[in-house]
N, C-alpha and C positions, 0 to 999 in steps of 0.2 A: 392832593400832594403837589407838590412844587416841583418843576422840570430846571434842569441845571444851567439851561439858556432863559428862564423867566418862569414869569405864575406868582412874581411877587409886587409888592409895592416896595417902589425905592425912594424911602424916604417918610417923612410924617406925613400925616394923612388929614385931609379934610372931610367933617361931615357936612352935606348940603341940603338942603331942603328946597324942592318947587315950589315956588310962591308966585301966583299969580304971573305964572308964565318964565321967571328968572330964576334960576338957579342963587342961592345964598346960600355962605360958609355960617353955620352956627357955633357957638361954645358948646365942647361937651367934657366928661369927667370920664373915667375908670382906666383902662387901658391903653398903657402910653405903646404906640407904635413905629417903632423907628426903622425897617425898611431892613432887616441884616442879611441876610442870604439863603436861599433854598436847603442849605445843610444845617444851618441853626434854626429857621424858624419854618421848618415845611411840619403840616399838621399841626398845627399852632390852632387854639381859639382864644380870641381876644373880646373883652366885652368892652360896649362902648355905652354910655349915658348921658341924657342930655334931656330936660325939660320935655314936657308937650307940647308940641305944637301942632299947630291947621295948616296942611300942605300936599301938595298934589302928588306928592315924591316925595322920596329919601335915597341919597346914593353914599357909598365914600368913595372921594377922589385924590387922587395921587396921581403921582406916576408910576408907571408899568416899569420893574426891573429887569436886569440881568441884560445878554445880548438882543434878546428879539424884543423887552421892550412890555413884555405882556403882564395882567395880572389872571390868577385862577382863582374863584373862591369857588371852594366846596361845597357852603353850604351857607346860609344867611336868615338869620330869622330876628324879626323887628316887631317887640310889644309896645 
């Protein structure tokens, strides 16, 4: 759940991958995420898709919403 001061992403989102140490923004497809508010988008699941790739990591980066700035995720599972 989303708290009314944050716990969200404000704004679209980037997928990265660890590669040999550096962080890189990749292309991906399914679910467009555009950052709206703890009242419209709390308990949301969103899928995201993108090629295979060889990488030490995987994260999404954004920025943290609302006043304090933070994101929440519930729950995250990567095949």
């Amino acid at each position: 759940s989303h708290f009314d001061n944050g716990g969200w992403f404000d704004g679209k989102l980037e997928i990265q991958i660890l590669r040999d140490g550096e962080w890189q923004s990749i292309e991906y497809g399914g679910d467009e995420y555009l950052g709206i508010s703890w009242i419209t988008n709390g308990n949301s699941v969103f899928t995201f898709t993108f090629d295979e790739v060889t990488a030490e990591g995987v994260r999404i980066y954004g920025k943290g919403g609302g006043s304090a700035g933070f994101v929440s995720v519930g729950e995250l599972q990567i095949y």
